[in-house]
N, C-alpha and C positions, 0 to 999 in steps of 0.2 A: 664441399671443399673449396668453389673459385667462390663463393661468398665470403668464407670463414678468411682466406687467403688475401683476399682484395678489401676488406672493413674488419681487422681486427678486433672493432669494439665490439665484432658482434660477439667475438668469443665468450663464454660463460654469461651471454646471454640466452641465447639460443637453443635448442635441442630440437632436431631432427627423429621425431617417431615413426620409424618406416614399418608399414605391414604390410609382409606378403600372403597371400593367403595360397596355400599350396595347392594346385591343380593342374589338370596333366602330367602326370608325374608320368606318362610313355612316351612321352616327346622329349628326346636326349637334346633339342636346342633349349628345355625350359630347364633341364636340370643344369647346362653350362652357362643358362643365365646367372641362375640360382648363384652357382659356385664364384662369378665373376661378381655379385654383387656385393658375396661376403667379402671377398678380397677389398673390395672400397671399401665396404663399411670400416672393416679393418685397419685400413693403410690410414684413413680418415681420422679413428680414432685413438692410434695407436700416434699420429702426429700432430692433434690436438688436444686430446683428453687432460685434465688438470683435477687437481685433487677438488671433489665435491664436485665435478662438472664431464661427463660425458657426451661429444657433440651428437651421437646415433646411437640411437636404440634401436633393436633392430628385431621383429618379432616376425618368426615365420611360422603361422601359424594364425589360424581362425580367433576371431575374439567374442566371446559370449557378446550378447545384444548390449548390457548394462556397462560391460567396460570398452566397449567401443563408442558407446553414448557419451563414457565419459572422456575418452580420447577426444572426442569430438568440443566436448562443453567446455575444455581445459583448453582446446591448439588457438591462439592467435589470428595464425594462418596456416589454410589449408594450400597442400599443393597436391592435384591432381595433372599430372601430365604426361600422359600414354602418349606412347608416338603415334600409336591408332587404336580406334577403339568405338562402340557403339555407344548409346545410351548410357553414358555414367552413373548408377545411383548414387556414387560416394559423394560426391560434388552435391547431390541434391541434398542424402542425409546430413551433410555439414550443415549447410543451409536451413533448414529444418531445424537444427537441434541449436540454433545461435538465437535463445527465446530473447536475450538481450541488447539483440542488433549489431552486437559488434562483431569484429572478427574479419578476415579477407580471404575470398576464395580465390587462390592461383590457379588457373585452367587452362588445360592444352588447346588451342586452336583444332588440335585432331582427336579433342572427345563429342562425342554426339549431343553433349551438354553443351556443349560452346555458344552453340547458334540459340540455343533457348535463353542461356543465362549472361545475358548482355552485360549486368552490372557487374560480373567477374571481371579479374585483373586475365588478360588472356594471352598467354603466351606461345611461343616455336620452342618446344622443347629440345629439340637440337642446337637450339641458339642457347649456349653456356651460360655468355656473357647478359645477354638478354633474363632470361631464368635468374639471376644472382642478382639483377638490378631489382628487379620484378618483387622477387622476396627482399631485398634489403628495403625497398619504397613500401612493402605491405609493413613491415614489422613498425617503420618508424612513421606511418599513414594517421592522420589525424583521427581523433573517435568519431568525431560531427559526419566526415566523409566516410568511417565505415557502414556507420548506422544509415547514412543515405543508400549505400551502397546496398545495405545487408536488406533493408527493407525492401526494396525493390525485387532483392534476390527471392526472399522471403514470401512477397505478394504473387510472384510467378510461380513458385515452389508449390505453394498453395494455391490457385485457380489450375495450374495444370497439371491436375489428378491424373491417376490414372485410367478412369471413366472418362476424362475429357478425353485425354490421350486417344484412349480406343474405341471414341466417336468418331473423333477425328481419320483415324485410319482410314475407318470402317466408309467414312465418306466421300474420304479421298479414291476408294475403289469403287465406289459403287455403281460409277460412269465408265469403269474401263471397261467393258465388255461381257461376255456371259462366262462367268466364274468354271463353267461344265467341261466347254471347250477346252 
């Protein structure tokens, strides 16, 4: 909304594919998130939307492997920004699925991605103003500096597998003490 609000142009240019994937559904804080996000999506698009142009799409709900590949091959840019969070795969599978180097991954400073994936555009998801600048600078970002960007992302994505990953662990403990204690 403070993107659409602050660059007009970006109107009907733009669309916002949001997916939640439904879990936890006995924790009554996740079901009044839930409720509180369709009201934006709503308020959002019920004060932008134009004929042939919807700013959010908004899908609650799981997406088979093929059509999340292709949300993935079709988005620009991605924006990943938990306000906390471990290990993001989404950030990586974007990464991943960009065979043709383009594309910008917006990244929370507080996803467990962050610190791996340097070439990300990296932001305070609490910072609005910040966030809308962040994506307004990825949409109109040159291709030459994605592709620098994406490869990078790309060559990390790919050297740290999963079996790196959990050598790595595996070696970071093996000095701490006797496991039994």
């Amino acid at each position: 909304r403070h993107a659409l609000e602050r660059w007009p142009e970006l109107r009907e240019q733009i669309t916002l594919v949001q997916v939640v994937v439904p879990s936890r559904w006995d924790i009554p804080h996740y079901n009044t998130l839930k409720e509180e996000l369709e009201r934006l999506v709503g308020r959002i698009n019920g004060e932008f939307t134009r004929p042939g142009w919807v700013p959010v799409h908004y899908y609650y709900r799981s997406l088979e492997r093929a059509e999340l590949m292709a949300h993935y091959m079709a988005a620009d840019v991605m924006l990943v920004t938990p306000l906390r969070d471990g290990m993001n795969l989404v950030a990586k599978e974007y990464v991943a699925s960009r065979t043709g180097d383009t594309g910008t991954l917006v990244l929370s400073e507080f996803a467990g991605a962050a610190e791996e994936l340097k070439g990300a555009t990296i932001v305070n998801p609490y910072d609005v103003d910040g966030l809308a600048e962040a994506l307004a600078a990825s949409i109109d970002s040159d291709l030459s500096e994605q592709r620098s960007s994406m490869r990078m992302l790309r060559r990390r994505v790919d050297r740290w597998d999963v079996h790196r990953w959990a050598a790595h662990c595996l070696e970071s403990i093996e000095g701490v003490g006797d496991p039994t204690i």
